[in-house]
C-alpha positions as CSV (number, residue, x, y, z in Angstrom):
1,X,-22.9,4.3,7.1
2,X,-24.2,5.4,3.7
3,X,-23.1,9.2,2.7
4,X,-25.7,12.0,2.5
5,X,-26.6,13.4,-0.4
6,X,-26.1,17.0,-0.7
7,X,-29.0,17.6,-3.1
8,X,-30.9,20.6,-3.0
9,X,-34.7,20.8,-2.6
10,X,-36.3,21.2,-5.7
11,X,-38.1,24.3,-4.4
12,X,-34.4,25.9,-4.4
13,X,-33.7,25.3,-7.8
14,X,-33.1,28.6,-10.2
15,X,-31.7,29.2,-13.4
16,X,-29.1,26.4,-14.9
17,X,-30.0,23.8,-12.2
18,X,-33.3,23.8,-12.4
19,X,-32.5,23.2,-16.4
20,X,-30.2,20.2,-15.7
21,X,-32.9,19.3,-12.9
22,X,-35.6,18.8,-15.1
23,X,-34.0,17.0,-17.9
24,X,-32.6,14.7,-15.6
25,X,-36.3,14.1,-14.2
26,X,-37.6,13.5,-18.0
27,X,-34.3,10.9,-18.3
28,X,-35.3,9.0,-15.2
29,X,-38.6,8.7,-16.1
30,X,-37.7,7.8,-19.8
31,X,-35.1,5.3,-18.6
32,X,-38.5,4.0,-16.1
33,X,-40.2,3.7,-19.3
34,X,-38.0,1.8,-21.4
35,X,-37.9,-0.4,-18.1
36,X,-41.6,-1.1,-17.6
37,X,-41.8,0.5,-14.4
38,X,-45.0,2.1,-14.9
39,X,-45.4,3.5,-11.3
40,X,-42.0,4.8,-10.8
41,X,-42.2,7.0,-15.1
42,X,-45.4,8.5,-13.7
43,X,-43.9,9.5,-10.3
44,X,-40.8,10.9,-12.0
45,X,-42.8,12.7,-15.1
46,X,-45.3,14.3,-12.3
47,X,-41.7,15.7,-10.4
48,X,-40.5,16.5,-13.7
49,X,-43.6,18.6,-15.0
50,X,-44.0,20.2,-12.1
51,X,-40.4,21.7,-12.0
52,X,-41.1,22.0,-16.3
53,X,-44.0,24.5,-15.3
54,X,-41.8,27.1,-13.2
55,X,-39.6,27.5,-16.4
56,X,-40.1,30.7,-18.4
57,X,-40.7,30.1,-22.1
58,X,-37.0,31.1,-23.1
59,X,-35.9,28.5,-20.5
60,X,-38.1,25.7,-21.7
61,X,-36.5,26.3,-25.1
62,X,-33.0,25.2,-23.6
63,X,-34.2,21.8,-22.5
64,X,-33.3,19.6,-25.5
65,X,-36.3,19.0,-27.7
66,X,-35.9,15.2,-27.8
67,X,-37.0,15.4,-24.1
68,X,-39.6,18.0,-23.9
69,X,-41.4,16.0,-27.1
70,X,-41.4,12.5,-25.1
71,X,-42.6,14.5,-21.8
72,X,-45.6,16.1,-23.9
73,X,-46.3,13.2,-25.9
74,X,-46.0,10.3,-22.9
75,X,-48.1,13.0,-20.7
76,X,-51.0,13.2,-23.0
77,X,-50.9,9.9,-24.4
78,X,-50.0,7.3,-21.5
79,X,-51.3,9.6,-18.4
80,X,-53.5,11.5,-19.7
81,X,-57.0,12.2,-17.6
82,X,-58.8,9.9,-20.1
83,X,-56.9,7.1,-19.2
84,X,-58.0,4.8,-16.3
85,X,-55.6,5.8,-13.0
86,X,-53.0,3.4,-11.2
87,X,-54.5,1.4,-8.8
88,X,-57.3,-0.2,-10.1
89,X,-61.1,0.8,-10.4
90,X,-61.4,1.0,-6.5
């Protein structure tokens, strides 16, 4: 029998683990990236900006800039609205 996880839902998050919860989203999704898993990056950067957009501004600034450059620039660039969406032309 495989042990539960004891994670908190992301709705619970305040303060420092909301921090660490959000840069760990932007690493999975970078490490997704770097792995070619298109459909997993864009699930993890959706989870990650969405938890990115409850920060206040002097919280953003504590996420380490590497990772709030590669979620701004993958998000615009790569998944952007003017891009065609996953999935095909349906």
């Amino acid at each position: 029998m495989p042990a539960k996880k004891n994670r908190k839902s992301a709705d619970a998050l305040s303060g420092k683990e909301l921090l660490k919860e959000v840069s760990r989203r932007i690493r999975a999704a970078r490490s997704f990236w770097d792995a070619h898993r298109n459909k997993a990056c864009r699930r993890e950067r959706e989870r990650a900006l969405s938890l990115y957009d409850r920060l206040s501004p002097q919280e953003r600034a504590q996420i380490p800039q590497v990772l709030r450059v590669w979620l701004h620039y993958r998000s615009e660039k790569y998944f952007g609205d003017h891009r065609t969406p996953p999935g095909g032309k349906g």
